[in-house]
N, C-alpha and C positions, 0 to 999 in steps of 0.2 A: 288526548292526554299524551305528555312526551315523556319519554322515558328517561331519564338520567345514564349518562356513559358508566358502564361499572368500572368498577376501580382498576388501576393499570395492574397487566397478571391475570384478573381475574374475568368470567366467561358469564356473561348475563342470562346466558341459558342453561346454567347447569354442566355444561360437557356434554348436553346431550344429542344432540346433530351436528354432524361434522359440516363446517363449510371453509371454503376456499379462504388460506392466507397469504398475504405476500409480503414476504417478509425479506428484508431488506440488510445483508449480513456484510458488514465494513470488514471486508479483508484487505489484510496486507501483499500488493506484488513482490519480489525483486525481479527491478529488470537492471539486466547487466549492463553499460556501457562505456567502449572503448573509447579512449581521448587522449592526445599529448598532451600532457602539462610536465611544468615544473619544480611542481608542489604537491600535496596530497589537496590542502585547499582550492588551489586555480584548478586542478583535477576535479571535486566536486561543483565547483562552480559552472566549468564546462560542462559536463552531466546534465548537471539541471538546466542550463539553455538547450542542450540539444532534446532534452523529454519533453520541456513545458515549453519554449517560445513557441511554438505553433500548434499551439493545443498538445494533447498528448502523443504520442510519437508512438506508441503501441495501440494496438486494435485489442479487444478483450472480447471475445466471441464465444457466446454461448451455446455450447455444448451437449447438454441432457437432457434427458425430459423434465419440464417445471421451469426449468431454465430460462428467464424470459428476457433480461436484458441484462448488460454487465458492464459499467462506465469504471473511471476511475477518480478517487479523492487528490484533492493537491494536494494533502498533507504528506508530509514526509517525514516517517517514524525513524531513521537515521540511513547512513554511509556505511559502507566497508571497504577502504581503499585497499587494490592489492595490485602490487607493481608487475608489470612483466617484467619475466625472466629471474624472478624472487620465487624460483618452484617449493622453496619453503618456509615464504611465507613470511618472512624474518622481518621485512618492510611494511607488511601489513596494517591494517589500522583501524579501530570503529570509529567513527565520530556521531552525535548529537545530530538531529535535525537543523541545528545552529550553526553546524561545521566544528563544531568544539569537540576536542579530542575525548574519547568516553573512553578508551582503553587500546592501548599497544599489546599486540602480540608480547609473549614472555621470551 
């Protein structure tokens, strides 16, 4: 006789024996990078070919105990352009995943 998968949440055996999960948690990184451009956009657009054309550009190495592997999403939840030599910021910028401006510094 098969069992049916219980419902998503819930524990088909009551919570009562602990066993092993591995559970899979989509974090977000920032990783910072330097580039010349002309623009706050050819500045992300540079970015994202030096992180993703050749796979990802950062190593994610795990660390702790349980800890077992750590890759990275291509998704990209948005930009923070910030200009050198703007030590306050005034040039700053969020943009969208899209490159679309979400919000200027005030």
């Amino acid at each position: 006789m098969t069992r049916a998968p219980a419902p998503a949440g819930q524990d088909r055996n009551g919570g009562g024996e602990s066993r092993r999960h591995f559970v899979h948690v989509y974090a977000v990184i920032r990783v910072k990078v330097a580039v010349d451009a002309t623009d706050h956009r050819s500045a992300m657009e540079a970015a994202d070919e030096l992180l993703f054309q050749n796979g990802f550009a950062v190593r994610l190495t795990p660390a702790g105990d349980g800890i077992i592997d750590a890759d990275y999403t291509s998704d990209v939840a948005g930009y923070l352009v910030d200009e050198a030599g703007d030590d306050a910021f005034l040039r700053s910028a969020s943009y969208g995943p899209n490159h679309e401006v979400e919000r200027r510094r005030p």
